[in-house]
C-alpha positions in Angstrom: 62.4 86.4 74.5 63.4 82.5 74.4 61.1 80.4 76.1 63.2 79.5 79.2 65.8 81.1 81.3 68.5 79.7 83.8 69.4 81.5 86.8 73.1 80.3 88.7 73.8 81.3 92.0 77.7 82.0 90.9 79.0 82.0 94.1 77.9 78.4 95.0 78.8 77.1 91.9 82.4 74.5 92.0 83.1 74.5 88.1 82.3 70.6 88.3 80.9 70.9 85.0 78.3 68.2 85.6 75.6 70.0 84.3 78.3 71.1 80.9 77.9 67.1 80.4 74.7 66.6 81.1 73.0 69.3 78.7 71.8 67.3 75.8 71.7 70.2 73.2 75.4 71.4 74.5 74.2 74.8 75.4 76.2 75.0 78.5 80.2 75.6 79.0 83.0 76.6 81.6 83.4 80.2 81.2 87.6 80.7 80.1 87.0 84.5 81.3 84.2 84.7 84.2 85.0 83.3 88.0 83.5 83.6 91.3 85.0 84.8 94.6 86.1 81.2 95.5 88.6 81.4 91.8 85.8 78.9 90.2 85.0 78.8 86.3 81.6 80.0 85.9 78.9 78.3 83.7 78.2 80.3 80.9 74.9 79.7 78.2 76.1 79.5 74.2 72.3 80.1 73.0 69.6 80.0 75.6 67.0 80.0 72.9 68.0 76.2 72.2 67.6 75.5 75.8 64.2 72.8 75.8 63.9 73.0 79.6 65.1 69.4 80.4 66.3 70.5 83.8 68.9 67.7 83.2 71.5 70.8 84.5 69.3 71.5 87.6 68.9 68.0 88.7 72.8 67.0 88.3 74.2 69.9 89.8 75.1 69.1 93.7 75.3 72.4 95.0 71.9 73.6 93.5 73.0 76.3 91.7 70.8 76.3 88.8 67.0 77.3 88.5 65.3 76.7 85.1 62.4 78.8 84.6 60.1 78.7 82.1 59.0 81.9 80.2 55.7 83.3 79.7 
């Protein structure tokens, strides 16, 4: 189990992709495959066991669509 996990709420999200240029280990990118009701790119996680819980993602996003939680 990695040490954090991020939660989205999809269906808010606007494919801004603050939090893609925000992340500083580059974990996060615009899903190419994955959209939400409202046609949006979705924010897809490369290797959430690099993730090191900045919450740099959580604070940029304007729509509060991520939640990073910390594990165990």
């Amino acid at each position: 189990m990695s040490k954090y996990q991020l939660e989205f709420k999809d269906e808010y999200c606007k494919g801004c992709e603050l939090c893609v240029s925000q992340c500083p280990v580059k974990i996060l990118e615009l899903s190419k495959e994955r959209f939400n009701q409202s046609g949006y790119a979705l924010v897809d996680v490369s290797d959430i066991n690099r993730c090191i819980g900045c919450t740099f993602c959580a604070i940029i996003c304007p729509d509060s669509v991520i939640k990073v939680i910390k594990n165990g």
